[in-house]
C-alpha positions as CSV (number, residue, x, y, z in Angstrom):
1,X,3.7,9.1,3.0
2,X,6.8,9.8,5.0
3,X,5.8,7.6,7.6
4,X,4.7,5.1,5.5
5,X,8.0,4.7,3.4
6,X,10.2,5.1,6.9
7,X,8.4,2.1,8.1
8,X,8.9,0.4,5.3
9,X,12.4,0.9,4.9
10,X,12.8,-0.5,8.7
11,X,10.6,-3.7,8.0
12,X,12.5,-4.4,5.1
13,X,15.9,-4.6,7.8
14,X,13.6,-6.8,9.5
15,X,13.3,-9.4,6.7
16,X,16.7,-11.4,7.0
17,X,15.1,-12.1,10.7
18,X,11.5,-12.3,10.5
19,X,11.2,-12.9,7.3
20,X,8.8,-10.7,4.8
21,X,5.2,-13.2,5.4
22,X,6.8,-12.6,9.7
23,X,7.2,-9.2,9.4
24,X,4.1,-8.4,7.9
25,X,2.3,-10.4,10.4
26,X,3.6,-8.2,13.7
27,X,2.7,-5.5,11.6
28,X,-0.8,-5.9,10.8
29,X,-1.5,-7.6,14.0
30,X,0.4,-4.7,16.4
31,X,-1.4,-2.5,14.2
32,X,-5.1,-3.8,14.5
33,X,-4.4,-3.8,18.6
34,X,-3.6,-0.3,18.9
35,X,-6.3,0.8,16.7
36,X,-9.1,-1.2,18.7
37,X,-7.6,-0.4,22.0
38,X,-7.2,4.0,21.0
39,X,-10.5,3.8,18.8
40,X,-12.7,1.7,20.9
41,X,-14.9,0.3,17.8
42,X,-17.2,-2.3,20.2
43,X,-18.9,1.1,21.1
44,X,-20.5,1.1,18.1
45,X,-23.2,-1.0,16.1
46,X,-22.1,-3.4,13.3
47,X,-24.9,-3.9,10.8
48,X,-24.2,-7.6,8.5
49,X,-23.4,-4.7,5.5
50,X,-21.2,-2.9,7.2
51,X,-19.5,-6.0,8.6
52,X,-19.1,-7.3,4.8
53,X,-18.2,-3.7,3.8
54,X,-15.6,-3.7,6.3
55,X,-14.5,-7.6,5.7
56,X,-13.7,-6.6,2.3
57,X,-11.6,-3.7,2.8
58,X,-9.7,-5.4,5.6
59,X,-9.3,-8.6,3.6
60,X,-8.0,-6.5,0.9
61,X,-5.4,-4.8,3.2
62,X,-3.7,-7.4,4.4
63,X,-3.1,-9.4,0.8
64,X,-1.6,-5.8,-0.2
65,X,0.4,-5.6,2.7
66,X,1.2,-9.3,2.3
67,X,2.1,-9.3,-1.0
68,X,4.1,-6.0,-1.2
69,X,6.5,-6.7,1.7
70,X,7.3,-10.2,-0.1
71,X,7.9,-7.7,-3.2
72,X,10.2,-5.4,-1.6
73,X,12.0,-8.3,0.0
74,X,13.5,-8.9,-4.2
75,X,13.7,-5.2,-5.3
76,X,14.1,-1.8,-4.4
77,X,11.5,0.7,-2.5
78,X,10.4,2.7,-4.9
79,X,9.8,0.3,-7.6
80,X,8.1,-1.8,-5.5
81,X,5.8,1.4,-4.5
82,X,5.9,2.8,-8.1
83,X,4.8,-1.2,-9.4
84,X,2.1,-0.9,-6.8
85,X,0.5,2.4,-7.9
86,X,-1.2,0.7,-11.3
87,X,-3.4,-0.7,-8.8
88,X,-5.2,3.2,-7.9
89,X,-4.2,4.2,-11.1
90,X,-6.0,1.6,-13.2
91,X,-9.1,2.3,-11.0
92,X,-9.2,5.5,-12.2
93,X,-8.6,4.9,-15.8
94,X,-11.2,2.0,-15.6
95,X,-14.3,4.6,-14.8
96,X,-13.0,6.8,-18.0
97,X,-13.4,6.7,-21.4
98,X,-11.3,9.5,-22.5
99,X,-8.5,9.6,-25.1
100,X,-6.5,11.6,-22.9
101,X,-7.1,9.5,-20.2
102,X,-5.8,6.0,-22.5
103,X,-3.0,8.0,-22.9
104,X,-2.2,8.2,-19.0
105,X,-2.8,4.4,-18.8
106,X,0.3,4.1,-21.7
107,X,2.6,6.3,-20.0
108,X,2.1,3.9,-17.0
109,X,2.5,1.0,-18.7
110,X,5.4,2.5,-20.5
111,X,7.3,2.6,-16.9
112,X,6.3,-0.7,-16.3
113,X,7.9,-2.3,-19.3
114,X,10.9,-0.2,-18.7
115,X,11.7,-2.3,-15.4
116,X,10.3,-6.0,-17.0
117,X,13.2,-7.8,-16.4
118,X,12.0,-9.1,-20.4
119,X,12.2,-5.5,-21.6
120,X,15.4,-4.5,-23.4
121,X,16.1,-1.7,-21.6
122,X,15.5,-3.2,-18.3
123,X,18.5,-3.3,-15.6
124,X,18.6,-6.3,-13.5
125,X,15.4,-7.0,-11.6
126,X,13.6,-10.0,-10.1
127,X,10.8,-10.7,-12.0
128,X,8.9,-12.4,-9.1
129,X,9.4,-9.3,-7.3
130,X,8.1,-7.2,-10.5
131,X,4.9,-10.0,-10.8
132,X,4.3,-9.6,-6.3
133,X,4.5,-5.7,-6.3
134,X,1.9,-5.8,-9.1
135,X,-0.5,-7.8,-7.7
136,X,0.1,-5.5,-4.9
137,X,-1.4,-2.8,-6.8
138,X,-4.9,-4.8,-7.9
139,X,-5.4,-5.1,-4.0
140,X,-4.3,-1.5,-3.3
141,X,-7.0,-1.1,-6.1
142,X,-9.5,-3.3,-4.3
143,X,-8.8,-1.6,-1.2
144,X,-9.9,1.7,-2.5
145,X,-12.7,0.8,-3.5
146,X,-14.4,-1.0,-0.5
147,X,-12.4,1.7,1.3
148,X,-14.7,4.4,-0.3
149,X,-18.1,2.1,0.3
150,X,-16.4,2.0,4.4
151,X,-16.3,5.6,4.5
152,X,-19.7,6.3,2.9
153,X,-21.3,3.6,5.3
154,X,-22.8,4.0,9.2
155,X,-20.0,4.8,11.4
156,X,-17.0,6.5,12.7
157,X,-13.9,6.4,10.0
158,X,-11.9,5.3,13.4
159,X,-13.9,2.5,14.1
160,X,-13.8,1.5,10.9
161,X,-10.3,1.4,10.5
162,X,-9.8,-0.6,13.0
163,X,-12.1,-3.0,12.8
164,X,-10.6,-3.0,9.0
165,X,-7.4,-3.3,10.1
166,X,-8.6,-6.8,12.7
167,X,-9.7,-8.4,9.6
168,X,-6.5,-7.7,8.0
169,X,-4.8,-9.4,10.4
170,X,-7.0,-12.0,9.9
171,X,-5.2,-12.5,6.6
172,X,-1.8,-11.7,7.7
173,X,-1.2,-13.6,11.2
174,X,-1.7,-17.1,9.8
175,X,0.8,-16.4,7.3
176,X,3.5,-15.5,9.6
177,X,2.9,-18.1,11.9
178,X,3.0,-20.9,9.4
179,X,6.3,-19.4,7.5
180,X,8.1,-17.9,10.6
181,X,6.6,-18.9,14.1
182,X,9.9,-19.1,16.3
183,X,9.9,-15.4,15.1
184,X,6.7,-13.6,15.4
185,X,6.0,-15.4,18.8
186,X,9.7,-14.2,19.7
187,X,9.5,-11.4,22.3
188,X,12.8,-9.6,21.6
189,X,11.3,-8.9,18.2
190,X,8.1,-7.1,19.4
191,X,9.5,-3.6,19.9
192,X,10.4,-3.4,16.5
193,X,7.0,-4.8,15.1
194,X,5.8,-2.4,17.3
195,X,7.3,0.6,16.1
196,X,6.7,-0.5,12.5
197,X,3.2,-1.4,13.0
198,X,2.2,2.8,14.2
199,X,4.8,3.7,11.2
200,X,3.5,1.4,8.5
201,X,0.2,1.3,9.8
202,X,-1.5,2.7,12.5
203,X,-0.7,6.2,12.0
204,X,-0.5,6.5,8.2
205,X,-3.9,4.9,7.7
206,X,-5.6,6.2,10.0
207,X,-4.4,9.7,8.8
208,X,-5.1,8.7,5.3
209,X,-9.0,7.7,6.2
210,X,-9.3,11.1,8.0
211,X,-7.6,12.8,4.7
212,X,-9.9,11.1,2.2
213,X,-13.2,12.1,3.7
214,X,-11.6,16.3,4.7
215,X,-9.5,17.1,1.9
216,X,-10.3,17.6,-1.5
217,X,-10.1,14.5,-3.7
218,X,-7.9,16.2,-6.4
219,X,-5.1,17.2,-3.7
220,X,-5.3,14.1,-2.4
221,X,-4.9,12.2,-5.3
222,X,-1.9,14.8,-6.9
223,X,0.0,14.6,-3.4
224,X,-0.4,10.9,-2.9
225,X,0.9,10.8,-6.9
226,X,4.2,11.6,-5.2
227,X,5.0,8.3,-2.9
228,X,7.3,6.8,-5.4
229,X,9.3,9.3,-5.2
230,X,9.2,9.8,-1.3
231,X,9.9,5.7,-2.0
232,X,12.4,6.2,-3.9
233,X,14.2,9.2,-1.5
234,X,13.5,7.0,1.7
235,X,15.5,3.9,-0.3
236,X,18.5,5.6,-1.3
237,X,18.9,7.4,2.4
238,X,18.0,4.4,4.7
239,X,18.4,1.1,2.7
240,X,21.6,2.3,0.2
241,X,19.3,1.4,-2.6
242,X,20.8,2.9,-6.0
243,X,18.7,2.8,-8.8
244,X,19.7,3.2,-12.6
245,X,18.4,5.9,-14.8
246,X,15.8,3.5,-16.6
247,X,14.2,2.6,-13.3
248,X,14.2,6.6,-12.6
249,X,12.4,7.3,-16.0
250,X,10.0,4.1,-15.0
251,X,9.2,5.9,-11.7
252,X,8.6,9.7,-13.1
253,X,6.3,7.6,-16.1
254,X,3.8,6.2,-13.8
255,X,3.7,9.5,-11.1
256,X,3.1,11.4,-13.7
257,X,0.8,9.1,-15.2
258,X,-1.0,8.8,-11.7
259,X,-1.0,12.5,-11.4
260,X,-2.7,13.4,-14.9
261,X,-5.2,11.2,-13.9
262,X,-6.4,12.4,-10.9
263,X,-6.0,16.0,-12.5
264,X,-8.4,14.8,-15.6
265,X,-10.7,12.9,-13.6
266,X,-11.5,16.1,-11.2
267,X,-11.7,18.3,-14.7
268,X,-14.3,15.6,-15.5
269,X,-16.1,16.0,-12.8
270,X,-16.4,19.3,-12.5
């Protein structure tokens, strides 16, 4: 999470250069080159299942990415990552059919009425930006899903990534090229796409795919209930983002939203 908000918070000084569709592009492309080049995936076999499996997830990745950076581009950090957590949190709501469950999903979208730009209480806030961070989330949503088929499937987690993260690209590089060529083909701008790409990408995802399969799934979910706020912290510290109480209470409302749910989905279980 650290290292996922820190790059984030150094793409988005990247924007008034690159642009947000650029940006994203030296990203996701950096990104899937240093996964195939440490992980090595042609070693392995690539069943047509697997390869949809894994087109899905990748394709999934790189709208979310896509669509978030041109999100953060129009409001702060940890809205932006606190818009884009109804996408996990709705796929956990949707496989329920508890009351106490219906009451996570209105506490969630009780924070995001409070930062609708149409709301009464809202401060300020683009509602494009509100609308992209969104539809963020239902491909964050997307992406856990064919990201759990990925890592129940034939295969190493590591080739998966990054063959996941090539197809991702896939989505991504056109993009960038059409909205900002002089930019992403630009050398001098490489380093930097470099060191967000192992910040924003290779690393954190890698260690999330590794985390998901070792740890247990109600940890996971509770601590990764918490990235808005790491968001929110990262913001304030590296991009002199100040947010007003409303947008606070809007934050707290869907973490803890997102955390009741993972904590009544493992009771569930169990």
């Amino acid at each position: 999470m650290l290292s996922i908000q820190f790059g984030a918070s150094v793409a988005k000084g990247l924007f008034p250069v690159a642009g947000p569709a650029g940006t994203t592009a030296l990203r996701v492309f950096i990104s899937a080159l240093i996964l195939v080049l440490v992980m090595r995936p042609w070693k392995e076999s690539y069943s047509g299942q697997r390869l949809k499996s894994l087109a899905a997830y990748g394709i999934s990745l790189g709208f979310m990415n896509l669509l978030f950076y041109f999100a953060l581009e129009r409001i702060p950090l940890g809205i932006a990552v606190a818009l884009e957590f109804t996408g996990p949190l709705a796929v956990a709501l949707f496989s329920s059919k508890r009351a106490l469950d219906l009451c996570w999903a209105v506490l969630a979208g009780v924070g995001i009425y409070l930062v609708l730009p149409t709301s009464e209480v809202s401060q300020a806030l683009d509602l494009t930006g509100v609308v992209l961070a969104l539809g963020a989330g239902a491909f964050w949503g997307l992406y856990i899903i064919f990201g759990k088929r990925v890592g129940n499937a034939e295969g190493s987690s590591s080739a998966n990534a990054a063959v996941g993260m090539c197809f991702a690209a896939l989505v991504t590089f056109p993009v960038g090229l059409f909205t900002n060529f002089e930019q992403v083909t630009n050398p001098s701008l490489w380093p930097m796409g470099i060191a967000i790409a192992i910040l924003s990408s290779a690393l954190p995802y890698s260690l999330e795919m590794k985390a998901m399969r070792d740890m247990p799934a109600k940890t996971f979910g509770i601590l990764m209930s918490l990235e808005p706020v790491v968001a929110t912290v990262i913001g304030i510290i590296f991009l002199r983002e100040t947010l007003a109480p409303v947008q606070w209470a809007a934050i707290l409302c869907i973490v803890i939203a997102s955390a009741g749910s993972t904590v009544t989905a493992r009771a569930r279980g169990k």
